[in-house]
C-alpha positions as CSV (number, residue, x, y, z in Angstrom):
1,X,-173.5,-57.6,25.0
2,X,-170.0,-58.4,25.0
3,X,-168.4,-57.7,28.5
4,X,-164.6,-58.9,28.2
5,X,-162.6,-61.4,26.9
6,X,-160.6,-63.8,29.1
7,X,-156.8,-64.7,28.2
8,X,-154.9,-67.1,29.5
9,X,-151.2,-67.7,28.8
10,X,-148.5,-70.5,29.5
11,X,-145.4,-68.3,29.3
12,X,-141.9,-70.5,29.3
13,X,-139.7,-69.1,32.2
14,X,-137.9,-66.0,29.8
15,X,-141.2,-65.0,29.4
16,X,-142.2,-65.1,33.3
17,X,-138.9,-63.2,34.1
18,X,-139.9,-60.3,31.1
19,X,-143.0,-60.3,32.7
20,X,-142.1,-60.1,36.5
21,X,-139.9,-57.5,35.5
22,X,-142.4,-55.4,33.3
23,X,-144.7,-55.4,36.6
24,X,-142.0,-54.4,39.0
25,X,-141.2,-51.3,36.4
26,X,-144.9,-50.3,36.7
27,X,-145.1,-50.6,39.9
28,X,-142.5,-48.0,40.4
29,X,-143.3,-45.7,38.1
30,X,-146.8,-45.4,39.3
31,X,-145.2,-45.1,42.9
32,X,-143.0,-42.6,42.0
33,X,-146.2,-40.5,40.4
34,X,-148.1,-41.1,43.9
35,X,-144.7,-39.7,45.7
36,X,-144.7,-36.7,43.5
37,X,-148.4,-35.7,43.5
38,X,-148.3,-36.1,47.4
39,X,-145.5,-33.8,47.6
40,X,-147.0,-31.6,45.3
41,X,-150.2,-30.9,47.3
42,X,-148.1,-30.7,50.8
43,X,-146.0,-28.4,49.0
44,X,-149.4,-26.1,47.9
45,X,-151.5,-27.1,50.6
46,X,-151.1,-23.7,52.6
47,X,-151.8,-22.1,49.2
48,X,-155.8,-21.7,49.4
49,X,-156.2,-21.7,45.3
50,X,-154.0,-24.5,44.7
51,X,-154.1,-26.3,48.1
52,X,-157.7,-27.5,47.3
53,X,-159.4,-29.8,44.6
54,X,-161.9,-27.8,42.6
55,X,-164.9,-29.4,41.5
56,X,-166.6,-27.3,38.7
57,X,-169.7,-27.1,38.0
């Protein structure tokens, strides 16, 4: 069974900078998502239908 491959790279120093870069973009776009679903369910959370998460069964 093949679990994963393992990469490793030797990027020059442009390449660390794109890649620093890419990471810090990511890591505020999936902040901003966090900030915006919290607020989200503040906002609703004295809404009983939409304040809780529904599990269906």
């Amino acid at each position: 069974m093949l679990l994963g491959f393992k990469t490793e790279l030797h990027p020059n120093n442009q390449q660390k900078t794109l890649l620093a870069k890419h990471a810090g973009v990511a890591r505020h776009a999936w902040n901003w998502g966090l900030w915006l679903t919290r607020n989200i369910l503040n906002h609703n959370s004295n809404n009983p239908v939409f304040g809780k998460i529904h599990c269906i069964n």
